[in-house]
N, C-alpha and C positions, 0 to 999 in steps of 0.2 A: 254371359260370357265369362269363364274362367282368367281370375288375373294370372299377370305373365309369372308370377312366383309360384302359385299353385301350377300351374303348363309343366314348367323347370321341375318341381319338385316329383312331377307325375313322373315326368322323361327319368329323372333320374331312378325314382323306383322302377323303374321297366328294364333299366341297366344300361341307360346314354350316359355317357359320360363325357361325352365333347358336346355343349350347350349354346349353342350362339344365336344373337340376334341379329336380324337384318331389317331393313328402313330401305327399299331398294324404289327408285325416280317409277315415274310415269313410264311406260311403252318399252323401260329396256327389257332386251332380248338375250335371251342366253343358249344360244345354238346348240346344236345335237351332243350330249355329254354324257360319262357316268361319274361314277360317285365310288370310289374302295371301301367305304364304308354304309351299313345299313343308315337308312336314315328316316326320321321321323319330324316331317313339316307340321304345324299349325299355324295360321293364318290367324293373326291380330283384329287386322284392318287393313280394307284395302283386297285387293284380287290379283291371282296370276292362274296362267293358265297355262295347260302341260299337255305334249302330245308324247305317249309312252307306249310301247306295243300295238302299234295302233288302233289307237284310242288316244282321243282329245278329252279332256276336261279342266273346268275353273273349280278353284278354289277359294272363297270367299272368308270374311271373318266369321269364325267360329269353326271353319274344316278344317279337316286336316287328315293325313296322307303319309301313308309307309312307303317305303323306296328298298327295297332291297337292292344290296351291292350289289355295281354291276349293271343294273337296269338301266339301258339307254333311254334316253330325253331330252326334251328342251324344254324352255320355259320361256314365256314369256307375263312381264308385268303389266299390271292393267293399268285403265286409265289415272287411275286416281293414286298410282303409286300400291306399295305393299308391306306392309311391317308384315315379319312374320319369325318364327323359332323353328330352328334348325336341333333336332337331337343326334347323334353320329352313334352308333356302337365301334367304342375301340377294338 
């Protein structure tokens, strides 16, 4: 597994420039949304799981997941909580 500085330093050469971390509880729920900005998940530790275009899938640590702007979703986190890096293209 890639540490989270190598992750960060990847996003950035790919041209993310908005970097954030998230540590988000057990089982919470983030109902149907989009996002104005492309965006690029990898998964720490820990699992969430996303219903998009219909199609479900988890993401587990070491996945990870492009999001183009726009693209409706939800998300939910798994049992065991989820760290995970958010990239955004401004």
């Amino acid at each position: 597994m890639p540490e989270v500085q190598e992750i960060k330093n990847r996003m950035k050469g790919d041209g993310f420039t908005l970097i954030t971390e998230y540590n988000d509880p057990a089982n919470e729920h983030f109902p149907l949304h989009d996002h104005e900005r492309d965006e690029f998940l990898v998964v720490i530790s820990g699992s969430i799981s996303f219903a998009a275009d219909n199609e479900e899938f988890v993401l587990s640590a070491g996945d990870e997941r492009f999001f183009p702007a726009k693209q409706s979703h939800s998300a939910t986190i798994g049992p065991s909580g989820c760290f995970y890096i958010v990239g955004e293209k401004e």
